[in-house]
ChimeraX commands (.cxc) that place a marker at each C-alpha (Angstrom):
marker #1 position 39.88,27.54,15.84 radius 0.5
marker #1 position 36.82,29.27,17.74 radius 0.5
marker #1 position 36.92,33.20,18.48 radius 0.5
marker #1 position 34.97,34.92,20.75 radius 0.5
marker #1 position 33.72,38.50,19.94 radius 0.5
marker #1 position 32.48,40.73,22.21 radius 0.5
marker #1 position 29.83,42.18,19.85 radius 0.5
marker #1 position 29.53,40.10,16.81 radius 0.5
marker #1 position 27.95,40.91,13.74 radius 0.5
marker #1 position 25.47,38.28,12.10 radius 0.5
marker #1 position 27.53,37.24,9.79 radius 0.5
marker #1 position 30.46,36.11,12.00 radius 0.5
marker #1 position 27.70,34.38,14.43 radius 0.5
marker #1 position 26.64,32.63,11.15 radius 0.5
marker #1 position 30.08,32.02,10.28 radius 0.5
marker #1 position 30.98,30.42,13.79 radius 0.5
marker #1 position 27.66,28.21,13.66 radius 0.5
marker #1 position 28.76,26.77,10.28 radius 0.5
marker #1 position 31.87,25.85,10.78 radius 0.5
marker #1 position 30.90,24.09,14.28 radius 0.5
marker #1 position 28.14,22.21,12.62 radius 0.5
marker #1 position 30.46,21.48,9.81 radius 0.5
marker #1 position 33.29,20.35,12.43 radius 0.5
marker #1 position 30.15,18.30,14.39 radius 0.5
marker #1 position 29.31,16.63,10.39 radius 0.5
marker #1 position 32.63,15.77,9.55 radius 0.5
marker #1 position 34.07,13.82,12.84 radius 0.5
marker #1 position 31.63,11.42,12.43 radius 0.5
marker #1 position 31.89,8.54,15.44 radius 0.5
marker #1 position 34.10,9.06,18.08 radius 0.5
marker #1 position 36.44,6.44,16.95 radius 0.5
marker #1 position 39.54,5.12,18.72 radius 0.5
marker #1 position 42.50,2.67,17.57 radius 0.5
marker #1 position 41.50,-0.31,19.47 radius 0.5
marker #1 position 42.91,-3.63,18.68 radius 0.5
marker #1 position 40.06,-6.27,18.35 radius 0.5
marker #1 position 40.60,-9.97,19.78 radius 0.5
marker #1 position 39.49,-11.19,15.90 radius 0.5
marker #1 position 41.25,-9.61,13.35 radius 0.5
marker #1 position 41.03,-10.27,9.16 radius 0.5
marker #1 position 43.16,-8.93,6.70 radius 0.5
marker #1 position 41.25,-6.25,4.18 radius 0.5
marker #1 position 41.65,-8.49,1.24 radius 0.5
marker #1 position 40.40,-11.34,3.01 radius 0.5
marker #1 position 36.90,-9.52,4.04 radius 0.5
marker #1 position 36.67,-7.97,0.49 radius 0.5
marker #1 position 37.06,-11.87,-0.36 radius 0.5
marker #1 position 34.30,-13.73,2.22 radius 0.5
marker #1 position 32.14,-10.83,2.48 radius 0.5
marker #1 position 29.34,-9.63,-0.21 radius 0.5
marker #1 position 30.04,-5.80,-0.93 radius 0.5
marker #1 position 27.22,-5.08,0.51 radius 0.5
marker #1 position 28.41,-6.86,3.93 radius 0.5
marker #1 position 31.72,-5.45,3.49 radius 0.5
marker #1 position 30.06,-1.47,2.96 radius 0.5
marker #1 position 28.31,-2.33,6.16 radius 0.5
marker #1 position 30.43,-3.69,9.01 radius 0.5
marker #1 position 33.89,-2.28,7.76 radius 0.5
marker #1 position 32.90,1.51,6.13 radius 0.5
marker #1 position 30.28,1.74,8.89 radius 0.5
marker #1 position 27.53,2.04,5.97 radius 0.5
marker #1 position 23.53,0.99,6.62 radius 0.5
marker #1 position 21.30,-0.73,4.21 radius 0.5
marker #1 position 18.09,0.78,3.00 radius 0.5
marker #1 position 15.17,0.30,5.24 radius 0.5
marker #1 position 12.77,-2.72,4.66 radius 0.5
marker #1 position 15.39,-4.24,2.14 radius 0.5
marker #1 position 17.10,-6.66,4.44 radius 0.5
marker #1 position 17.25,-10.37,5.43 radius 0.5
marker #1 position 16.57,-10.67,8.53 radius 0.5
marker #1 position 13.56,-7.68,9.01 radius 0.5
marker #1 position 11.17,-10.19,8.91 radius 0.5
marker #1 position 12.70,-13.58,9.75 radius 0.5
marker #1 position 10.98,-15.20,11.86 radius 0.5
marker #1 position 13.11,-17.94,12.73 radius 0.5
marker #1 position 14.17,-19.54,15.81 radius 0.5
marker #1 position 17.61,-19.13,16.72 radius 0.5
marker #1 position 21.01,-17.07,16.78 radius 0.5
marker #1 position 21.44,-13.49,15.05 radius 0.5
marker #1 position 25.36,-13.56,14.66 radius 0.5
marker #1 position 28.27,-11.66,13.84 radius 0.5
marker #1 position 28.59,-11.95,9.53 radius 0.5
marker #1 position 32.12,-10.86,10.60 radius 0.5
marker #1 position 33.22,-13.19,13.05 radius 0.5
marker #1 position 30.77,-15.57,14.10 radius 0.5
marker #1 position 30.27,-14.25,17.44 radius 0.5
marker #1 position 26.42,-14.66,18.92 radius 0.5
marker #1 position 24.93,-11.59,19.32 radius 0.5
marker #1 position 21.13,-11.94,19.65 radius 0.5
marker #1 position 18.37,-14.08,20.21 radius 0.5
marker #1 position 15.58,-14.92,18.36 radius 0.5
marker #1 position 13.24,-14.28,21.53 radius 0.5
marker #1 position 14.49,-10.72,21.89 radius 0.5
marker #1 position 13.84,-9.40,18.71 radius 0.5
marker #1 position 10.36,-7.55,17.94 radius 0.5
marker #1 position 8.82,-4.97,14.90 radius 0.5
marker #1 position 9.69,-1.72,15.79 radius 0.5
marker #1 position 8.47,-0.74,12.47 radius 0.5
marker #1 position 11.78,1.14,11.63 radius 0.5
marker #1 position 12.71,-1.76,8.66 radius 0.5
marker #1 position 15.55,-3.10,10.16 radius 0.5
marker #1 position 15.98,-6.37,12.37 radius 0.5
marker #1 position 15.49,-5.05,16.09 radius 0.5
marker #1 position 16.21,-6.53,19.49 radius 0.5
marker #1 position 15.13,-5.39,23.06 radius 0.5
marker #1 position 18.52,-7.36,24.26 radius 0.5
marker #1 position 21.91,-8.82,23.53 radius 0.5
marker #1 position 22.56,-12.14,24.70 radius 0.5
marker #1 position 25.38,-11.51,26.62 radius 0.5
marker #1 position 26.51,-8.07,27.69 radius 0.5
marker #1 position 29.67,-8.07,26.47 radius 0.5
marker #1 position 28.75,-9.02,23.08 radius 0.5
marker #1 position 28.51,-5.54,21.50 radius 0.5
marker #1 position 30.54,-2.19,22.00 radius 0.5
marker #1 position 28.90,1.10,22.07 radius 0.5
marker #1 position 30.32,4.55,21.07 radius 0.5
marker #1 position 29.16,8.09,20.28 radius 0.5
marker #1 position 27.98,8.42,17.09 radius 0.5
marker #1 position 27.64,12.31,15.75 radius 0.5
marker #1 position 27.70,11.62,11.86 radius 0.5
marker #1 position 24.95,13.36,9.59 radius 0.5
marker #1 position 24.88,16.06,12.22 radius 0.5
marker #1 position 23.39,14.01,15.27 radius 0.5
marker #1 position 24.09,12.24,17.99 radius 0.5
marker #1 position 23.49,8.44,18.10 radius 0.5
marker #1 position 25.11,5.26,19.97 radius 0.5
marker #1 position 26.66,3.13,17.11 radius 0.5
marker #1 position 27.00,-0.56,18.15 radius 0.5
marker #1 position 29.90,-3.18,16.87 radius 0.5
marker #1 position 30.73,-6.38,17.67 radius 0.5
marker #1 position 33.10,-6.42,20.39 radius 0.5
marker #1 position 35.29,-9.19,19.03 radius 0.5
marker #1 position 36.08,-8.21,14.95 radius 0.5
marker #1 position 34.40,-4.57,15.49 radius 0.5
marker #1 position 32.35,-4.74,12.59 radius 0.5
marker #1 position 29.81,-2.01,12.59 radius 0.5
marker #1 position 26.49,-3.57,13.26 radius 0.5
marker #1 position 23.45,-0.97,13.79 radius 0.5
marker #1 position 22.27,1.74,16.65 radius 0.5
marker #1 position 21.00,1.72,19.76 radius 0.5
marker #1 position 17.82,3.71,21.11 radius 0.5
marker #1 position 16.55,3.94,24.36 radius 0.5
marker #1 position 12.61,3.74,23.05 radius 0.5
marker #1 position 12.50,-0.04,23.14 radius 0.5
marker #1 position 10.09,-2.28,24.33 radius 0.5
marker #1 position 10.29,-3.77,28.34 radius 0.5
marker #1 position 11.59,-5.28,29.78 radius 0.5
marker #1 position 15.07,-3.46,28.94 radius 0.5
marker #1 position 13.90,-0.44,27.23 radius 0.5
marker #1 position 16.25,-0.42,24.41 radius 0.5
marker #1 position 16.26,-0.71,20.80 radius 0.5
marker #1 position 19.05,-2.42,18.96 radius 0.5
marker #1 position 18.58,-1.42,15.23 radius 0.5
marker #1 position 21.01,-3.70,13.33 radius 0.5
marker #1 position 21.61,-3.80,9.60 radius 0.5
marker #1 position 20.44,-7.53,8.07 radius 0.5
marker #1 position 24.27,-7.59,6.52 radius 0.5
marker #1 position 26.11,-7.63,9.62 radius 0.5
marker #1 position 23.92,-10.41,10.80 radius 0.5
marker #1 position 24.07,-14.38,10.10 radius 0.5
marker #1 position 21.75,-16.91,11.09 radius 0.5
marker #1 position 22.08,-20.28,13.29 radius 0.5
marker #1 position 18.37,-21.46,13.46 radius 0.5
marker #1 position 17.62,-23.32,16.82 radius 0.5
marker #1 position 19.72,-26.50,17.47 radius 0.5
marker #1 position 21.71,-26.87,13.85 radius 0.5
marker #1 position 25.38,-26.72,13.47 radius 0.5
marker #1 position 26.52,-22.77,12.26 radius 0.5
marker #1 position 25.33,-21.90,8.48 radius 0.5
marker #1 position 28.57,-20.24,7.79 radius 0.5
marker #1 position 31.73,-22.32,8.66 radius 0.5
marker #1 position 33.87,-22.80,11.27 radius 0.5
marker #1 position 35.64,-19.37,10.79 radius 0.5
marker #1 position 31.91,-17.87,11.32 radius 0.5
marker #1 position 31.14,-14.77,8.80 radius 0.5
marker #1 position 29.57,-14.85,4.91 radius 0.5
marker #1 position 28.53,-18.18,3.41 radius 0.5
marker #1 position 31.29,-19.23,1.73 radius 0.5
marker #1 position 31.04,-20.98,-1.81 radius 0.5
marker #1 position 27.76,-20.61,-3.60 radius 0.5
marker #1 position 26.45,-17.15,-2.66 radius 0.5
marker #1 position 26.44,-14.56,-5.05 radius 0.5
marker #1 position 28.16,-11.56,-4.14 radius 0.5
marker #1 position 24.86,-8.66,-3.69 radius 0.5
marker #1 position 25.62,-4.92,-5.23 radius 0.5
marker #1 position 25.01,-2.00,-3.15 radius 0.5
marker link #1:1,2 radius 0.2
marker link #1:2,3 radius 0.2
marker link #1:3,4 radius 0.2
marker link #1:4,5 radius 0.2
marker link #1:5,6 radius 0.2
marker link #1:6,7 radius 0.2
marker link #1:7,8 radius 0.2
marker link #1:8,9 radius 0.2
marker link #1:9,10 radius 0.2
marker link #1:10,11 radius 0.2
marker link #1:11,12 radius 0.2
marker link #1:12,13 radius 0.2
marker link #1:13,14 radius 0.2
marker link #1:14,15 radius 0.2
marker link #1:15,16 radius 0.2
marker link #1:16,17 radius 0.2
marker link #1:17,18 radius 0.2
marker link #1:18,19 radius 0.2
marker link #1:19,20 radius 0.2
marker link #1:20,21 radius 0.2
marker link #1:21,22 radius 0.2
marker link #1:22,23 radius 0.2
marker link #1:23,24 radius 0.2
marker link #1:24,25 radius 0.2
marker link #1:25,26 radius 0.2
marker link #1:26,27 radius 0.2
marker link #1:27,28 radius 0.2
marker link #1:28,29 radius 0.2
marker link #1:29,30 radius 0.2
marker link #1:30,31 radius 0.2
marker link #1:31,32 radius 0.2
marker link #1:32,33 radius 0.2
marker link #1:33,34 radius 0.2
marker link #1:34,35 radius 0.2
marker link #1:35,36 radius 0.2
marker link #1:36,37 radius 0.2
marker link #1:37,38 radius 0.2
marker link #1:38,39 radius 0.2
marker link #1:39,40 radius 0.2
marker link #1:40,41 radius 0.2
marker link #1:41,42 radius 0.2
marker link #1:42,43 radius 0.2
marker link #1:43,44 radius 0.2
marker link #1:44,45 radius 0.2
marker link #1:45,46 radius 0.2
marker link #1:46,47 radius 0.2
marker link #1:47,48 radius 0.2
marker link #1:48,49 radius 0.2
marker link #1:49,50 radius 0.2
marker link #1:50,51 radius 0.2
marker link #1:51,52 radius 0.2
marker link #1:52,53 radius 0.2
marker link #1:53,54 radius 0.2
marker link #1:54,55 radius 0.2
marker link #1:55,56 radius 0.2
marker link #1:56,57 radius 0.2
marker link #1:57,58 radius 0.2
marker link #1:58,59 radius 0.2
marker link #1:59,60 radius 0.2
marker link #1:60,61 radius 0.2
marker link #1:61,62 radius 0.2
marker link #1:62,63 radius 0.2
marker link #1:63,64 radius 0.2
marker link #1:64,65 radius 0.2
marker link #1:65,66 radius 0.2
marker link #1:66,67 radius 0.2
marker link #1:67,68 radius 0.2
marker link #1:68,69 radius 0.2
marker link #1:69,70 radius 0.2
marker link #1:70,71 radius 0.2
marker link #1:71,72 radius 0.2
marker link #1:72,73 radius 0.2
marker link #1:73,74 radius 0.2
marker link #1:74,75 radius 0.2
marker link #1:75,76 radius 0.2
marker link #1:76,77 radius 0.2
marker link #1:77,78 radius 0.2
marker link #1:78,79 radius 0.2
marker link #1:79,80 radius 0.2
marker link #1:80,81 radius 0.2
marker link #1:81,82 radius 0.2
marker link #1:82,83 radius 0.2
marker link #1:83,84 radius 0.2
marker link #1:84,85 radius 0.2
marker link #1:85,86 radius 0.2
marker link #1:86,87 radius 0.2
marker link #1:87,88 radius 0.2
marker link #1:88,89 radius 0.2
marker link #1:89,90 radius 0.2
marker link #1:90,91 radius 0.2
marker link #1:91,92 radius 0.2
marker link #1:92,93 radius 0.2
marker link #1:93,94 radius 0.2
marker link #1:94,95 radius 0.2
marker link #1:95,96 radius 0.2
marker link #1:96,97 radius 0.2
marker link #1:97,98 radius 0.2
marker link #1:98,99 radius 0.2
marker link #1:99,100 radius 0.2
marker link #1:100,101 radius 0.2
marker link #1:101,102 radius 0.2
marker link #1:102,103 radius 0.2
marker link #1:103,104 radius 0.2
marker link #1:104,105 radius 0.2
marker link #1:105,106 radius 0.2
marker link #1:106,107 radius 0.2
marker link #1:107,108 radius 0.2
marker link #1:108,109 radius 0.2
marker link #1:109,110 radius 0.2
marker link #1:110,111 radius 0.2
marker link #1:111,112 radius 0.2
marker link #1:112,113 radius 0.2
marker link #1:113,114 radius 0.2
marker link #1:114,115 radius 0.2
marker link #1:115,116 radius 0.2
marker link #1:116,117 radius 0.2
marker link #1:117,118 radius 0.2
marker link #1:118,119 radius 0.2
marker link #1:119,120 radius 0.2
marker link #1:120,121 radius 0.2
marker link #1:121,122 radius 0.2
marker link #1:122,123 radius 0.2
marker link #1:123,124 radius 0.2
marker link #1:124,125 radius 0.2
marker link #1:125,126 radius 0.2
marker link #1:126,127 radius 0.2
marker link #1:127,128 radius 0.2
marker link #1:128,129 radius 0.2
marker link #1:129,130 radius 0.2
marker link #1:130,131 radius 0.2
marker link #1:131,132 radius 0.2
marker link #1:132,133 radius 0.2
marker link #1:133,134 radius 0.2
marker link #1:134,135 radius 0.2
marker link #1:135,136 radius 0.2
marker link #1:136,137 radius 0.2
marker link #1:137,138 radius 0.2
marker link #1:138,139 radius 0.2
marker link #1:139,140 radius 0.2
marker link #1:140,141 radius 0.2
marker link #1:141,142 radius 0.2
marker link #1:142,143 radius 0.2
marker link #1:143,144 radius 0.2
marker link #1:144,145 radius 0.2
marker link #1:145,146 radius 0.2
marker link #1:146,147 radius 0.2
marker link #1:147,148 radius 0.2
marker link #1:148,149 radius 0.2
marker link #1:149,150 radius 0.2
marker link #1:150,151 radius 0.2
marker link #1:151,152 radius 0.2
marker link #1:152,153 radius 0.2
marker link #1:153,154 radius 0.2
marker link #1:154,155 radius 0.2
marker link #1:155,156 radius 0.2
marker link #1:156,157 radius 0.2
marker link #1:157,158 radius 0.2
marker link #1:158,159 radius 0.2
marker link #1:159,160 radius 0.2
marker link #1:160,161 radius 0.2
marker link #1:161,162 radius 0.2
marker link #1:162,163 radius 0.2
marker link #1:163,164 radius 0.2
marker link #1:164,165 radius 0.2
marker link #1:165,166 radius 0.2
marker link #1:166,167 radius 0.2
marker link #1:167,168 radius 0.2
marker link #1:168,169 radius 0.2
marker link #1:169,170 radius 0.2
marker link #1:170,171 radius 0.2
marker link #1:171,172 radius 0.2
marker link #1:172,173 radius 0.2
marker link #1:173,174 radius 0.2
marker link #1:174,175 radius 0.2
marker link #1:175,176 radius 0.2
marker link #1:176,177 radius 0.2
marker link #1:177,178 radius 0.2
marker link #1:178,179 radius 0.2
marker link #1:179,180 radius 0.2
marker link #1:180,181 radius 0.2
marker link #1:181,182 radius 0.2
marker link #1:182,183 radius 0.2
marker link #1:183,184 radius 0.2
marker link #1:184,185 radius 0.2
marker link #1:185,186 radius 0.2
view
């Protein structure tokens, strides 16, 4: 609760801009029960996913810059949902914006991501997901390159790969390589 004073004192104008800021800190994105057309059970992400993946897309976390995958592949192809399997970018729209994650200038189809108000570490960003599993993917800026202008900065663990005309690298169910790949730490 917020009260107005008449004449406050400094400390109760300090008082009232903590706890706002605090208030602003602690609600994080402006998140909404939303059912997604893919769903997976917890224990089955905690299963497929590497913890680092799983930190990621499901506990909305973000990877230290210049440590992941995909900052400097090069690679023709498909960025994808690690998630779901869902396309999300192509190869031809993603540049160096020197920030040390993967970035795009455009999705490949519109619908393909969800945005939302992000106010978590006590500013205001756009997070994007994935609009079918909701997995938390990255950011968007508006201080992209043209044609479009905006900057999709995307973690490298929400991401998969489908280089240019080969079957998907992750399954039929889409998400982490299954089998052989060892599970990273955070």
């Amino acid at each position: 609760m917020i009260r107005f004073f008449l004449t406050p004192d400094p400390g109760t104008l300090i008082r009232i801009t903590v706890t706002v800021c605090t208030l602003l800190l602690l609600s994080g994105a402006r998140r909404t029960k939303k059912t997604w057309p893919v769903t997976f059970t917890k224990e089955e992400l905690k299963e497929r996913l590497t913890p680092r993946q799983y930190h990621v897309t499901q506990e909305r976390g973000t990877e230290s810059a210049f440590t992941g995958e995909f900052t400097d592949h090069k690679d023709e192809g498909t960025y994808t949902c690690v998630v779901c399997g869902a396309p999300l970018f192509s190869s031809s729209t993603k540049f160096d914006s020197g920030s040390g994650w993967p970035s795009f200038f455009d999705l490949l189809q519109e619908e393909s991501i969800s945005n939302s108000d992000d106010f978590s570490y006590g500013m205001h960003r756009v997070e994007s997901t994935c609009s079918q599993c909701g997995a938390h993917l990255g950011h968007l800026f508006d201080d992209g390159p043209r044609p479009t202008g905006k900057r999709y900065c995307i973690n490298s663990a929400s991401l998969d790969f489908q280089a240019k005309d080969s079957s998907p690298s992750s399954g039929a169910e889409g998400g982490a390589k299954p089998g052989g790949e060892e599970k990273t730490e955070l």
